[in-house]
C-alpha positions as CSV (number, residue, x, y, z in Angstrom):
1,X,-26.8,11.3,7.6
2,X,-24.3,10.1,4.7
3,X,-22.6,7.0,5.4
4,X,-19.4,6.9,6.7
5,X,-16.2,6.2,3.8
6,X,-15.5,2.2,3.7
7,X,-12.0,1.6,4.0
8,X,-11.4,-2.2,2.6
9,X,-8.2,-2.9,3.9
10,X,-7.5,-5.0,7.3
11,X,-4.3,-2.6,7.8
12,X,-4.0,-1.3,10.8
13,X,-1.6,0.9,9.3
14,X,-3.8,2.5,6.6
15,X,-6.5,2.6,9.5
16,X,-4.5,5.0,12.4
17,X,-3.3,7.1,9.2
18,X,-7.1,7.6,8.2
19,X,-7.9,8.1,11.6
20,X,-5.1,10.5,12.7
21,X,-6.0,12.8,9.4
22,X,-9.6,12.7,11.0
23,X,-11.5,11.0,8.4
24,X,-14.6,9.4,9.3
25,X,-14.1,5.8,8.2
26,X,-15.4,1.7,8.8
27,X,-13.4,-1.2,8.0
28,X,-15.2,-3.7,5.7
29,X,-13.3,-6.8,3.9
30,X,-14.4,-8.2,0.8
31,X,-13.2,-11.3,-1.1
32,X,-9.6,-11.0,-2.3
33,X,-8.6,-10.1,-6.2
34,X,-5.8,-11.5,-8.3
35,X,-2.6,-8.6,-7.1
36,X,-0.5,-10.1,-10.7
37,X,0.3,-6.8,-12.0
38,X,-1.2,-6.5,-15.5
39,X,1.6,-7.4,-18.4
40,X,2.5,-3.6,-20.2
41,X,2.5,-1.5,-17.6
42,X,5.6,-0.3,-16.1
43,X,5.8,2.6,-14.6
44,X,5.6,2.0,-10.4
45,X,2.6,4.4,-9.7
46,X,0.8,2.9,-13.1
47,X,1.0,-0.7,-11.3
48,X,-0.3,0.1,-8.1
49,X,-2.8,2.4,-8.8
50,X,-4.3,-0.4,-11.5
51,X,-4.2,-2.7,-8.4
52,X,-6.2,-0.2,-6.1
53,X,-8.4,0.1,-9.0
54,X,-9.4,-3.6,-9.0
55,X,-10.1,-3.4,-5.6
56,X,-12.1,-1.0,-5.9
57,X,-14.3,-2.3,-8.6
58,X,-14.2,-5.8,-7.4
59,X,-15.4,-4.0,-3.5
60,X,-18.8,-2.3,-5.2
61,X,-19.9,-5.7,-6.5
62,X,-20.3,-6.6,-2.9
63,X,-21.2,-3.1,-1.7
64,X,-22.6,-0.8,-4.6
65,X,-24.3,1.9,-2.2
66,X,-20.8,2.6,-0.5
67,X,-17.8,4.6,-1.0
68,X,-15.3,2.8,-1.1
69,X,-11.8,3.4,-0.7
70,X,-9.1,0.8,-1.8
71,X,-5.1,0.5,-1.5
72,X,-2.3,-1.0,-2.7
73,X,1.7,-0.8,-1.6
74,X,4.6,-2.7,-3.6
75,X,8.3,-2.0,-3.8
76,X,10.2,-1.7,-6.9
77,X,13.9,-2.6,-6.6
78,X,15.1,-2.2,-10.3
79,X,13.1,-4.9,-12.3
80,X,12.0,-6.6,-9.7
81,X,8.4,-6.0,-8.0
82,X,8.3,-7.5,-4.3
83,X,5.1,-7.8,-2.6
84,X,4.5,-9.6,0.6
85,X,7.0,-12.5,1.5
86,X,5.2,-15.7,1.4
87,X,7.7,-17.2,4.1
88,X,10.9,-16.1,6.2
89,X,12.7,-17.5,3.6
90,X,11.6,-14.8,1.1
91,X,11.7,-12.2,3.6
92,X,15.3,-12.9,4.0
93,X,15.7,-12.7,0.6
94,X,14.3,-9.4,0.4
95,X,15.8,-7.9,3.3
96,X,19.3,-9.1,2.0
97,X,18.2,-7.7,-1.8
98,X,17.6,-4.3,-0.1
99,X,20.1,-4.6,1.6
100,X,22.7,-1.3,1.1
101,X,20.6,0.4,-1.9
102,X,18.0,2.5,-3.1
103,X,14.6,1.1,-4.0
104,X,10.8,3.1,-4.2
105,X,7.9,2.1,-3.1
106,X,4.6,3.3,-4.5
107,X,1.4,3.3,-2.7
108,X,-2.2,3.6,-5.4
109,X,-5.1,4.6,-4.1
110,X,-8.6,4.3,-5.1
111,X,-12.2,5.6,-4.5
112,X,-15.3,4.5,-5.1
113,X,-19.0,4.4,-5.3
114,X,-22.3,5.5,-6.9
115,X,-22.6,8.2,-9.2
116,X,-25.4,10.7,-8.9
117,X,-27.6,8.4,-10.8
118,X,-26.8,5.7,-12.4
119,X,-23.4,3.8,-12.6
120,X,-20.8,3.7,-10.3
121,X,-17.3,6.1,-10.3
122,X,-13.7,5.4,-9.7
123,X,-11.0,7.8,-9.3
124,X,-7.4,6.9,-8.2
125,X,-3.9,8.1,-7.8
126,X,-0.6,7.4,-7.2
127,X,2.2,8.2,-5.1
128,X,6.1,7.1,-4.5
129,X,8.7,7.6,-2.2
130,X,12.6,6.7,-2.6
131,X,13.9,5.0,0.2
132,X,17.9,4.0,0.8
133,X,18.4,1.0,3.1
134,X,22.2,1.5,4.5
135,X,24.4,-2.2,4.7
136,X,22.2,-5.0,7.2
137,X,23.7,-7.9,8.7
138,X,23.0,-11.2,8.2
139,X,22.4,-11.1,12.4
140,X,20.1,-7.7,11.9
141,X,17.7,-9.6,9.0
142,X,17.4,-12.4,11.1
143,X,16.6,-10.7,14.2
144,X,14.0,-9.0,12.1
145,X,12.7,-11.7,10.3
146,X,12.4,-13.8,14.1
147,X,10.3,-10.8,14.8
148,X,7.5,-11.7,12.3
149,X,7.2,-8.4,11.6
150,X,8.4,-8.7,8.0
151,X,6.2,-11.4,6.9
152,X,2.9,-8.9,6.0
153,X,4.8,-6.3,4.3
154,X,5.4,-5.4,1.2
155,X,9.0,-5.3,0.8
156,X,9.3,-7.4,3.7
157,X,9.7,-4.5,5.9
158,X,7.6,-2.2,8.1
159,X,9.4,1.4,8.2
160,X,7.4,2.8,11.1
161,X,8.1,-0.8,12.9
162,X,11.3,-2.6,13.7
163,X,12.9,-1.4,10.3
164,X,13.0,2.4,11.0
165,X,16.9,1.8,11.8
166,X,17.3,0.2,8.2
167,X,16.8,3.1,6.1
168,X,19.7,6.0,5.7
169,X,17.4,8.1,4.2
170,X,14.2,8.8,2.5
171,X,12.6,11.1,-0.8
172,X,9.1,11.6,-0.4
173,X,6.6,10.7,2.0
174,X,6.7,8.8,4.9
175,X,3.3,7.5,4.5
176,X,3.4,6.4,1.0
177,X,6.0,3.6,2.4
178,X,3.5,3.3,5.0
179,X,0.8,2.7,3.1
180,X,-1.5,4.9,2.5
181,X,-0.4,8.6,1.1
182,X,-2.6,11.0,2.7
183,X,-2.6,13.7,0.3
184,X,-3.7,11.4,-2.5
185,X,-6.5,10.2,-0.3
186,X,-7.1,13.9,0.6
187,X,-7.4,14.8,-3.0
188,X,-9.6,12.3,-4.4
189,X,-12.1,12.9,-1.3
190,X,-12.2,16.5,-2.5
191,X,-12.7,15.7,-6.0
192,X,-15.5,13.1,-5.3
């Protein structure tokens, strides 16, 4: 019996999208890699899908047999890439940045595991999703940042959490913001 996919990710998030898209699936961590995104590339989808990509690789070093499937979320707000806040501080900061505009999120993903043979494989994708924040309050981001909600998100926001009433409006999918896009890992399951 083939093993089951390895999802290498502690989000719960990614986990009950895997689970409600009925993929057979175990969690297993492995050590953490350097998330700088690599100087030259731009483009949102480029960024995150090299990130999930280093996951990946870095994850067969510790389980070469497996398949392995690896993610990563960041939001672009014009220049400016934010990742997880490292305090309430920076969350507020976010939130308040947000605040009243438009900004994407992108969501890479990437699998991988042995070839038929020798070697191993990696495949990956992208995905992005617009998503307009209408005007907060100072009182609303710190009710939400008192929540502790924000402080594990990229973006410093959780859209199917306490920041659902935050956004006006979004282009694209749902789960890409989420954090894990469905159809990419859909796609790259089939391809494999």
């Amino acid at each position: 019996m083939p093993r089951p996919l390895v999802l290498a990710s502690q989000s719960p998030r990614r986990s009950e999208l895997l689970r409600a898209a009925g993929i057979d699936f175990e969690i297993r961590l492995f050590p953490p890699v350097d998330e700088t995104p690599r100087p030259g590339l731009e483009d949102p989808r480029a960024i995150v899908r090299d990130l999930a990509e280093r996951k990946a690789r870095s994850a067969l070093l510790h389980a070469p047999h497996e398949r392995v499937l690896t993610a990563d979320t960041l939001v672009f707000l014009e220049d400016d890439i934010l990742g997880k806040p490292a305090d309430a501080e920076e969350a507020r900061m976010m939130l308040t940045a947000l605040s009243g505009r438009s900004h994407i999120v992108a969501t890479g993903v990437a699998l991988a595991g042995p070839r038929g043979g020798a070697g191993t494989r990696v495949v990956s994708d992208a995905a992005a999703t617009r998503v307009r924040f209408r005007e907060l309050t100072a009182g609303e981001i710190e009710a939400y940042v008192a929540t502790g909600e924000p402080l594990d998100k990229a973006g410093a926001y959780a859209l199917q959490g306490g920041a659902a009433v935050f956004v006006s409006g979004l282009d694209g999918a749902e789960d890409t913001v989420i954090g894990l896009p469905l159809e990419v890992v859909r796609r790259l399951l089939a391809d494999w």
